[in-house]
C-alpha positions in Angstrom: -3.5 7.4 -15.1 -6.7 5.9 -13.4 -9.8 5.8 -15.0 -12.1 8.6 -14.3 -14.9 7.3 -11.7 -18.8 8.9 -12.4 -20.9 8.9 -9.9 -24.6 9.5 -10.9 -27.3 11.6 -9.0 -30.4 12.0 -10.9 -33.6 13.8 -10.0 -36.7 12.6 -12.5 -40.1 13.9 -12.3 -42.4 12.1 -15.1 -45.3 12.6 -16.0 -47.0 10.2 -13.2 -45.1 12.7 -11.1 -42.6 10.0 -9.2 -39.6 11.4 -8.3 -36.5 9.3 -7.9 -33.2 9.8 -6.8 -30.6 7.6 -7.7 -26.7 7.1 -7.1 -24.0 5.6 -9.2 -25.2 1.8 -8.8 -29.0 3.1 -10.0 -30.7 1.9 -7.5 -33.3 4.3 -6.2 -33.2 5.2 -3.0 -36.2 7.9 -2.7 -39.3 6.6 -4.6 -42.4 8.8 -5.0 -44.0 12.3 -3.7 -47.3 13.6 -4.2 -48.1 15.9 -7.5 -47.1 19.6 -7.5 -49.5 19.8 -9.8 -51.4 18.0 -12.5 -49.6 19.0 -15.9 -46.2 19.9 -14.7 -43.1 18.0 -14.7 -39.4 18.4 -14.9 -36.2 16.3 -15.0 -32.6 17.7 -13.5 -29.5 15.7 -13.4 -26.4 15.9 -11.4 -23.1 14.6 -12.5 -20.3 14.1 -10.0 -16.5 12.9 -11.3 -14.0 11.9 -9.0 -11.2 11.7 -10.5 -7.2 11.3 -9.0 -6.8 15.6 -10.4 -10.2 16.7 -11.1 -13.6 17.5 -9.9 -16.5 17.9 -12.0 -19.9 19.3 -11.7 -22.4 19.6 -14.9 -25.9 19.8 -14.7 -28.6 19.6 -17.3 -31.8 21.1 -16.8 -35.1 20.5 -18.4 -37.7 22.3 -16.5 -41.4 23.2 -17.7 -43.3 25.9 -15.5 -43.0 24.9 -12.2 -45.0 25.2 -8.8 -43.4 26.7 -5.9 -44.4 23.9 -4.0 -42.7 21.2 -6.5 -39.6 23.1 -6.5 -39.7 22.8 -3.0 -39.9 19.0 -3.1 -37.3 19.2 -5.6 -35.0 21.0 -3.5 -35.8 18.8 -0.1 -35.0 15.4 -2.1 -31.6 16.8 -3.1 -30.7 17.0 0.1 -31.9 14.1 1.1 -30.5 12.4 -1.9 -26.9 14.4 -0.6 -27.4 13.1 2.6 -27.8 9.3 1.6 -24.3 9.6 -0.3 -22.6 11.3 3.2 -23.2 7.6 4.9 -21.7 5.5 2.4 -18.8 4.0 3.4 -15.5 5.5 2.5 -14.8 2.7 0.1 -17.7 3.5 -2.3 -16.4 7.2 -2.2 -13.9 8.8 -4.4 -10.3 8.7 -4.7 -9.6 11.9 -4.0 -12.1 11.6 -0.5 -10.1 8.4 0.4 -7.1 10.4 0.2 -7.2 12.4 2.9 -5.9 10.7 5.0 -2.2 11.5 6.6 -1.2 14.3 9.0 1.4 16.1 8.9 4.9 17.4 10.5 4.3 20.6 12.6 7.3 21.8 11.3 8.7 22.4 7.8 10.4 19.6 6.3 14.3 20.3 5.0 14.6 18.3 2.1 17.9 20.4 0.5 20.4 17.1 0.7 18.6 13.6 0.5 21.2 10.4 1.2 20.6 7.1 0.1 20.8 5.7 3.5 21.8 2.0 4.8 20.3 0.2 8.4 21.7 2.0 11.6 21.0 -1.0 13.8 21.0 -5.0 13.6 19.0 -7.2 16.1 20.3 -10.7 16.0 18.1 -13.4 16.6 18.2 -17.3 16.9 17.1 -18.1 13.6 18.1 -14.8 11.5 18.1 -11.0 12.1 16.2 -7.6 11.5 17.6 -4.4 10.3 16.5 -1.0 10.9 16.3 2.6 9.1 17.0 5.7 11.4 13.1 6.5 11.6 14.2 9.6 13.2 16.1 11.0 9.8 15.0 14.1 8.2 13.9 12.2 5.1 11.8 9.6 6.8 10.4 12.2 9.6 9.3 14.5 6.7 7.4 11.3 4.7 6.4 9.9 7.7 7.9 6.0 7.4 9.6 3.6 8.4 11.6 0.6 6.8 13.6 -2.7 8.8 14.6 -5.9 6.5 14.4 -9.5 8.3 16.4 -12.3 7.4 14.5 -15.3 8.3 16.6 -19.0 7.8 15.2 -22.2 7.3 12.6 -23.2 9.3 12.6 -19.9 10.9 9.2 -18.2 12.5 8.5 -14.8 12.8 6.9 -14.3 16.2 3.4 -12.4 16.0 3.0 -9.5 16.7 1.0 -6.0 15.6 1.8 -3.0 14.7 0.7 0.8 15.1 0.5 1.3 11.1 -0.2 -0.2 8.6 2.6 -1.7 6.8 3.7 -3.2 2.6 6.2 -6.0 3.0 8.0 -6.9 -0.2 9.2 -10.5 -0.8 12.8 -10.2 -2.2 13.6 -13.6 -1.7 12.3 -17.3 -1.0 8.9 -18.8 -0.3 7.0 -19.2 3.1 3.6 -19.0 4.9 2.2 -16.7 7.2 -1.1 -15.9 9.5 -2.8 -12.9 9.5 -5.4 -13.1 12.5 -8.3 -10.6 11.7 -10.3 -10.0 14.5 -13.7 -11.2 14.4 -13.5 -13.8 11.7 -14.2 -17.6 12.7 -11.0 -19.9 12.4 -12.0 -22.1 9.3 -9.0 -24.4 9.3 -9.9 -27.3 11.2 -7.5 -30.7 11.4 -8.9 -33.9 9.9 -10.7 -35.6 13.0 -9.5 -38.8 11.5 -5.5 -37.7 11.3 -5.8 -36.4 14.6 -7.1 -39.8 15.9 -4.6 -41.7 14.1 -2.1 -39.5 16.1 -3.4 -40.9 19.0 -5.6 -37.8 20.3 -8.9 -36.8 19.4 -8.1 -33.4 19.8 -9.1 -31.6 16.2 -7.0 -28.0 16.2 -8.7 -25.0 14.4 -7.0 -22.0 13.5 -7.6 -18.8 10.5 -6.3 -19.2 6.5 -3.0 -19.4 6.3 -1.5 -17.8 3.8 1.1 -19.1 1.3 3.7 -16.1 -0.5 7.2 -16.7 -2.7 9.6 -13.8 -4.3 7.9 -11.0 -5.9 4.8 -11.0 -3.8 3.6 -7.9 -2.2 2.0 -8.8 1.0 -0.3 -6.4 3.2 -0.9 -5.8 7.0 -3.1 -3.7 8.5 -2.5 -1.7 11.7 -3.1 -3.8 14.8 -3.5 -6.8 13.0 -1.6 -9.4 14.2 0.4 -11.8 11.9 3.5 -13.9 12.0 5.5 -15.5 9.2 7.4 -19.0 8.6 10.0 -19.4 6.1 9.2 -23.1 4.8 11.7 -22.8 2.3 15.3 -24.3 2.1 17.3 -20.7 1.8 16.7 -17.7 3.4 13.7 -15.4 3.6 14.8 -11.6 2.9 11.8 -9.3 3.4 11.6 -5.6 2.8 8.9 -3.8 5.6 7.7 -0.5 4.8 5.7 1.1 7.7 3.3 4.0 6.9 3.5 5.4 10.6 1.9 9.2 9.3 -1.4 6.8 8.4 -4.8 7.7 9.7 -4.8 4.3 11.0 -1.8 5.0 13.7 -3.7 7.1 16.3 -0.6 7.5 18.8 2.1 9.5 17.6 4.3 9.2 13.8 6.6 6.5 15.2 6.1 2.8 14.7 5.4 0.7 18.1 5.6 -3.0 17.6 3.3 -5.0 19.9 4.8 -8.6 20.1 2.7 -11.6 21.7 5.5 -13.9 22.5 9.4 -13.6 23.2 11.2 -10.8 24.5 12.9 -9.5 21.2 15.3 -6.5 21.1 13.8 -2.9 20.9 15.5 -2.2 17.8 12.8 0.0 16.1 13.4 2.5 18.8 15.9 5.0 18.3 18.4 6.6 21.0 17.6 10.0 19.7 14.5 11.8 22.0 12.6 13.6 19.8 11.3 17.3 20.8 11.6 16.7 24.4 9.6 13.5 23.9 11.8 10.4 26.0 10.9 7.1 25.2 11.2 4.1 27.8 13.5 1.9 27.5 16.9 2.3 25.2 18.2 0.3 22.2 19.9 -2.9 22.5 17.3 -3.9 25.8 15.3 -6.1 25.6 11.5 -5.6 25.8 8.3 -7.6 26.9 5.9 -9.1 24.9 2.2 -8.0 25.5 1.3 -10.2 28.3 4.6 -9.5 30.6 3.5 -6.5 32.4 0.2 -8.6 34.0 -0.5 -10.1 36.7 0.2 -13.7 37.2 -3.3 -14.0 38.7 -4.8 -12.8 36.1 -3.0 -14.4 33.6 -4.4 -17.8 35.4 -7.7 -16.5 35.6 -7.9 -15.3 31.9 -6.5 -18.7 30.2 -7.6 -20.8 32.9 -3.6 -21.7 32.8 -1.1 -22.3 35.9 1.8 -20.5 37.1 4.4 -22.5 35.2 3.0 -21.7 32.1 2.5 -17.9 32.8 5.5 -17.7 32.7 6.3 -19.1 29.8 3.6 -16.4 28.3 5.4 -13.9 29.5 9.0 -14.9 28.1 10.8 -14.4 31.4 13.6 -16.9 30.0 13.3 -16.5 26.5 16.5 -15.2 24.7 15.6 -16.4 21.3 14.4 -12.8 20.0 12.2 -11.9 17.1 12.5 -14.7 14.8 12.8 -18.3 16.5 14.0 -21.7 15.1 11.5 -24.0 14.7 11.2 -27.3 15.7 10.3 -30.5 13.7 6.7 -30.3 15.7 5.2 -27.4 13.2 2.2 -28.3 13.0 -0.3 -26.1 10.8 -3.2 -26.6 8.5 -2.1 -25.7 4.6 -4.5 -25.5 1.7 -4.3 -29.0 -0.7 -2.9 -28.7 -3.9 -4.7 -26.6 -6.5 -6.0 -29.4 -8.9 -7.0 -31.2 -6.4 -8.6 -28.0 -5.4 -10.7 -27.3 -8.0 -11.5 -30.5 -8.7 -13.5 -30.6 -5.1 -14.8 -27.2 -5.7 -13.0 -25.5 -2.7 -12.3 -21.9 -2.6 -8.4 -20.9 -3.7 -7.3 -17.9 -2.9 -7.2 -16.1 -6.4 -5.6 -13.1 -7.7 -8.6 -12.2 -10.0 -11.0 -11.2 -6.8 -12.3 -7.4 -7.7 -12.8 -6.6 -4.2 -16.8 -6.7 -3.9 -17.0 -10.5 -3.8 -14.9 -10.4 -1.0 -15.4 -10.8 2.7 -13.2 -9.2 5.8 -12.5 -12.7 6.5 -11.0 -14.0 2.6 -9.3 -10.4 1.7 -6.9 -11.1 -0.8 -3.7 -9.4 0.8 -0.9 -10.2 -1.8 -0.2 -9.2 -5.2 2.8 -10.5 -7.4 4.4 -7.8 -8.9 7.6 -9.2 -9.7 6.7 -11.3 -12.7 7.5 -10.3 -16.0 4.2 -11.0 -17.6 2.6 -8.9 -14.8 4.7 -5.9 -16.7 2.4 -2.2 -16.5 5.1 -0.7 -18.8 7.9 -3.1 -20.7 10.7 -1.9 -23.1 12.4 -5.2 -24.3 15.6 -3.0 -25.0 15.4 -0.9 -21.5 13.1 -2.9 -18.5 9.7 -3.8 -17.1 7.8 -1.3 -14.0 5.1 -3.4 -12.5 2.3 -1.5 -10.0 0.2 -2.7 -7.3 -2.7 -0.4 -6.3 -6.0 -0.5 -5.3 -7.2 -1.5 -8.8 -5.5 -4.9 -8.8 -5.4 -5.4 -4.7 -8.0 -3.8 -3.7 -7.6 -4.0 0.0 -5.0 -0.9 -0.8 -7.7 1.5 -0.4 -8.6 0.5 3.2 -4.3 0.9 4.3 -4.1 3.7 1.5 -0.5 2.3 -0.3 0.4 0.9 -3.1 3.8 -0.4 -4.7 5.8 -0.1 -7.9 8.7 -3.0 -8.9 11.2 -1.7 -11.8 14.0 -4.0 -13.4 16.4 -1.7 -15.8 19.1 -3.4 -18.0 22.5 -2.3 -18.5 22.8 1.4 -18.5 18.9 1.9 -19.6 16.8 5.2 -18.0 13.7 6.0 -16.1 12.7 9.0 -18.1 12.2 12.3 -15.8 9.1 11.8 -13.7 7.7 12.7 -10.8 4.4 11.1 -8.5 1.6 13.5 -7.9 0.1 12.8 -4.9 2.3 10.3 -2.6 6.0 10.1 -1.3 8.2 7.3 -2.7 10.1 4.9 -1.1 12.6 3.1 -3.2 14.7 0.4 -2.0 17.5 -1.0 -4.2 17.1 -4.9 -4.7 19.7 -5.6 -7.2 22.5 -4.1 -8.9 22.8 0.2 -8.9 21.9 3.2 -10.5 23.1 6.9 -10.9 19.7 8.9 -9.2 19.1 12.7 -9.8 16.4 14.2 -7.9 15.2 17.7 -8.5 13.4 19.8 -6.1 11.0 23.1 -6.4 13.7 25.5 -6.9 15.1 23.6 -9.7 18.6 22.7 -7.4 19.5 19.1 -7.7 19.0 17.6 -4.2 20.2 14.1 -5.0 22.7 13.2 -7.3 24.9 9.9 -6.6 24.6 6.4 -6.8 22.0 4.1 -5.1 23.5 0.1 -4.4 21.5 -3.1 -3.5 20.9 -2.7 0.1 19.9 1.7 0.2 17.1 3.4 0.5 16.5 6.7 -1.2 13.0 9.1 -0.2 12.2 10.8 -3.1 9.4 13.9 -2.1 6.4 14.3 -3.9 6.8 16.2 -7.0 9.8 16.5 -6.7 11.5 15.5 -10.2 13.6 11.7 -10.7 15.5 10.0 -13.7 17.6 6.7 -12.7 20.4 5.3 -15.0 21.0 1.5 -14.2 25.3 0.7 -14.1 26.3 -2.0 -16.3 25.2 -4.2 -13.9 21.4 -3.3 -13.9 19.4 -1.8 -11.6 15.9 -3.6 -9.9 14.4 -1.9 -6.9 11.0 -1.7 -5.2 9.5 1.7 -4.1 6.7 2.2 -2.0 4.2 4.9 -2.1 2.0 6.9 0.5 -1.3 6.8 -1.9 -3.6 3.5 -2.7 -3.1 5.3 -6.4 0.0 7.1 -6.8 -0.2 8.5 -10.3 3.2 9.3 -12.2 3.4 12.6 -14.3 6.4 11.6 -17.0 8.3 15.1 -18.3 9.7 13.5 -21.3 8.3 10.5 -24.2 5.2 9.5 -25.1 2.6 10.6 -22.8 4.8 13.0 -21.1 4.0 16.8 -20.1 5.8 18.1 -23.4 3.4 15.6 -25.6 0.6 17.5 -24.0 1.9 21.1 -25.0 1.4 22.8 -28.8 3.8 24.1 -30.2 3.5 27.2 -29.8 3.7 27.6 -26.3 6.7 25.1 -26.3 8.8 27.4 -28.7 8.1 30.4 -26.7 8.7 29.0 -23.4 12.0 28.0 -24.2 12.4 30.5 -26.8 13.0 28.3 -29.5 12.2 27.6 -33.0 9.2 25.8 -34.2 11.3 22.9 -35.9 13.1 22.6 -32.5 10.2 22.5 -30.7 8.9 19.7 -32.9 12.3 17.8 -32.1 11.9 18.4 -28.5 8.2 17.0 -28.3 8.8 14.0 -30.4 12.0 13.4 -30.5 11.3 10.9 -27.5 9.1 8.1 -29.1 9.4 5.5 -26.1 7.4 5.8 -22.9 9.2 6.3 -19.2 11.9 3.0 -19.6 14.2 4.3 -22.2 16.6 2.0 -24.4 20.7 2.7 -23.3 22.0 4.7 -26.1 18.7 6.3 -27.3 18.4 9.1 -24.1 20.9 11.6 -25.9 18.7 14.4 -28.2 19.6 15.5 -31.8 22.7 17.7 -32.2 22.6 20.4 -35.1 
């Protein structure tokens, strides 16, 4: 549950008759009006909590007599005060103001039989492939999503390329580097003058941060930010993309449009289907243009001061390599010196202890490990680990409005029933399998089967989940459509029933006191439950 967040308005008259009006960093921003009068003077405070659930107003009001003309001041500096908090930028406001932020289907969603569905379609490329969800499902139209896999080799390169929406992409295995190019920020990765002499050129190359990533990491992209990614390790590179295409952020319509800069990769985020009358150009298995193919030649040359030959190349007439190319031994990119040696010069390291205020645009930290064991939100030795990544610990979630949640269940331990109260969720089966219920508002089981390595199951929000890992285990990542999803558990400590007396408990199952005792703490572990422990007292 996230801490509640005060913000403070205060209005103080004293006796020097100053008025001040302050907001939750106290720093005034209205300083002094003349006297109402010589020996009057009142104080009146405002407190405002934003809170994920709740919204609280409480005033306290010490007031001696008081001019008409002083409460009129009064009044005109609350507004004013009011008005100073309506330009802040959304990122000082509350949770609950940051959250409104997705539109919605025009018509109903039918949510009676969820699948745990597999990729429809499978773009092979030179140096490994990408996989794509049916965006166009019922599931994924009603959440508004999308999700592809790559499968990037050796010495493979992602081309760049932007996106629509803003997207989470989950590092399920190997290491690697990518660029994230943010407009407007200065390229502060410059080549050694002295190694590029020694290469016989005095050209010095300059490009942004490069980023460095390895399994577990949740990594960030903002819409129309472009970024590409190079698998530097020896095995392959499996990433898991999740696409919020129902975001503020996507301005065009709740499908995902990747913009590519080089290549001419396969359209394979674009489904046959045509969607309420809506045709889309182009059909699946062609293969597309990059950004720069449907320009002029002349103005190619023009804009890059570049000849014909090498327009050409921009525009990927011949290229057949796809989406993710093979790299040659010429990859050439500036990469951040070893830590030690580091912080022994006194360089800046990317670190994953920012808080988000010391931060520029230009050295946002956009990755968060969540799939280290000491990283554990909630741990049950005897049952698994859930790790979370929100806008607390990254706090760049807020601007894309995601976060993330990485579980690891062993043998045949449980997910106690739950359900998320303000987001969709997204879960995506990395390892082993599970037996998944999902209950909806009418109490009917709308999914109850097994979810593998490989499936994706869209679980609605509120509606009600409890997961049984196999013998095998069960790990997964699930994404969710809120920068602070907040989980409601129904069962265990901290559950719905803890929060309950008695009394209403026995009555609303019509029950005895002693069972009602049993059924409220009966449960002593919270949300990952221990195998063997999840069956209740029998009489």
């Amino acid at each position: 549950m996230s801490e509640t967040q005060w913000q403070l308005v205060g209005f103080y008259m004293n006796p020097s008759h100053h008025v001040f009006c302050y907001h939750r960093r106290r720093h005034p921003l209205v300083t002094t009006i003349p006297p109402p009068s010589a020996n009057k003077y009142s104080a009146t405070f405002l407190y405002v909590s934003h809170a994920p659930t709740n919204l609280l107003l409480s005033f306290s009001v010490t007031m001696a007599r008081y001019s008409l003309l002083g409460l009129s001041c009064l009044l005109v500096f609350i507004n004013v005060c009011f008005a100073q908090f309506g330009h802040f930028p959304q990122e000082f406001q509350g949770g609950e103001a940051m959250q409104q932020h997705r539109f919605h289907s025009p018509r109903a969603c039918r949510l009676e039989n969820l699948r745990a569905q597999e990729p429809v379609r499978r773009a092979e490329a030179e140096a490994g492939s990408t996989e794509v969800w049916d965006q166009y499902s019922e599931e994924f139209q009603c959440a508004g999503v999308n999700m592809l896999r790559h499968k990037i080799r050796s010495r493979g390169l992602l081309l760049p390329g932007f996106s629509n929406a803003p997207k989470l992409i989950f590092v399920v295995q190997g290491t690697g580097i990518r660029g994230v190019a943010i407009p407007g920020c200065a390229e502060t990765y410059q080549t050694d003058l002295r190694r590029s002499q020694s290469a016989g050129s005095a050209f010095r190359d300059q490009h942004q941060k490069i980023r460095q990533f390895r399994e577990g990491d949740l990594l960030v992209v903002p819409a129309g930010v472009s970024h590409w990614i190079y698998n530097r390790g020896q095995s392959d590179l499996i990433l898991i993309v999740f696409t919020d295409t129902r975001n503020v952020a996507n301005q065009i319509d709740p499908y995902l449009r990747k913009f590519f800069l080089a290549g001419r990769p396969e359209m394979v985020e674009r489904g046959a289907e045509e969607m309420e009358g809506r045709s889309r150009r182009g059909s699946v298995g062609e293969k597309s243009g990059n950004m720069f193919s449907g320009f002029a030649d002349e103005l190619l040359e023009e804009a890059f001061k570049i000849d014909s030959g090498l327009v050409r190349r921009l525009k990927g007439e011949d290229d057949e390599r796809d989406r993710i190319v093979q790299v040659d031994e010429d990859f050439d990119v500036l990469l951040p010196e070893r830590d030690e040696q580091e912080r022994s010069r006194g360089r800046y390291i990317e670190s994953e202890s920012e808080n988000g205020f010391e931060e520029t645009i230009c050295t946002l930290r956009l990755k968060h490990n969540i799939g280290r064991s000491e990283r554990a939100d909630v741990f049950n030795p005897r049952g698994g680990r859930i790790s979370t990544a929100n806008y607390h610990n990254l706090p760049f979630l807020r601007q894309v409005r995601l976060s993330a949640e990485r579980g690891v269940l062993y043998n045949n331990a449980l997910v106690a029933p739950h359900y998320t109260v303000n987001s969709h969720t997204v879960l995506y089966a990395t390892r082993g399998s599970a037996r998944v219920q999902v209950v909806d508002d009418l109490g009917q089981s709308v999914f109850n089967g097994e979810v593998r390595k490989g499936q994706v199951l869209m679980i609605p929000q509120n509606f009600v989940v409890m997961k049984q890992a196999s013998d095998r285990g069960f790990e997964w990542i699930a994404f969710k459509t809120n920068d602070n999803a907040i989980t409601n558990l129904l069962a265990g400590r901290a559950s719905e029933m803890r929060m309950l007396p008695l009394g209403v408990l026995s009555n609303m199952y019509r029950i005895s006191r002693e069972e009602a005792q049993r059924l409220k703490y009966g449960q002593q572990e919270m949300r990952i439950l221990s195998p063997g422990m999840s069956q209740g007292r029998r009489d």
